[in-house]
N, C-alpha and C positions, 0 to 999 in steps of 0.2 A: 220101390222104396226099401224092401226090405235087402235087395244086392248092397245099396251103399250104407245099411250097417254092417253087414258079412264083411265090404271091402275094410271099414274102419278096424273091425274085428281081425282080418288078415294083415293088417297094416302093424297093430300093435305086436299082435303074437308073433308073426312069422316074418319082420323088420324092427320095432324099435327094442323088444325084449329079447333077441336075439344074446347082447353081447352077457345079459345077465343068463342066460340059456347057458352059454359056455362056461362063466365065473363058476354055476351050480356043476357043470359037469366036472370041470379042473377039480372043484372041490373034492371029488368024489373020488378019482383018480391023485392028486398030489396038496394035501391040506395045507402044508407050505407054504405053497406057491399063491394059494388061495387067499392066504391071510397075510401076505406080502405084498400083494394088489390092496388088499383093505385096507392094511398102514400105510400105504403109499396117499392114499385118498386120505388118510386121518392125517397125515404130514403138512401136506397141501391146505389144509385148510384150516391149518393150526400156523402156516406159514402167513395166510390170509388174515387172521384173526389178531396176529402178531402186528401187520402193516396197518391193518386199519385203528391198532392201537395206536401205532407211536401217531400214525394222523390226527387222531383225536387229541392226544398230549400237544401235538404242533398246534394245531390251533389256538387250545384251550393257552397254552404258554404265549401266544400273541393277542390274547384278551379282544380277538376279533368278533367271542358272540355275546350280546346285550343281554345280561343278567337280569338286568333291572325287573323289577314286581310287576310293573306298568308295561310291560314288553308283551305278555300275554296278560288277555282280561280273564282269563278265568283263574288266572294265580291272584 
């Protein structure tokens, strides 16, 4: 029992935290470059935040969801 928590343990550290393993190393080496990956991430999901607005407006602008009081009971 206790190898397949080592394994879980070997799996995070030395495969899925790997690519943040490198992010810290760049950092250390070229701050740049480091903080040009993290806006790139803050882009992307200001891009996202963007799309799922105008979705929200599309909807709302085609009066497809039920307002009404009676539509949930605890309103």
């Amino acid at each position: 029992m206790k190898d397949f928590f080592y394994a879980i343990q070997d799996l995070f550290v030395n495969v899925l935290f790997k690519p943040l393993d490198a992010l810290r190393a760049l950092e250390l080496e070229n701050w740049f470059a480091a903080s040009i990956i993290s806006w790139i991430f803050v882009v992307i999901c200001l891009v996202a935040l963007v799309y799922w607005m105008l979705q929200l407006k599309k909807f709302n602008d085609n009066n497809e969801e039920d307002k009404t009081v009676s539509s949930h009971s605890f309103l």
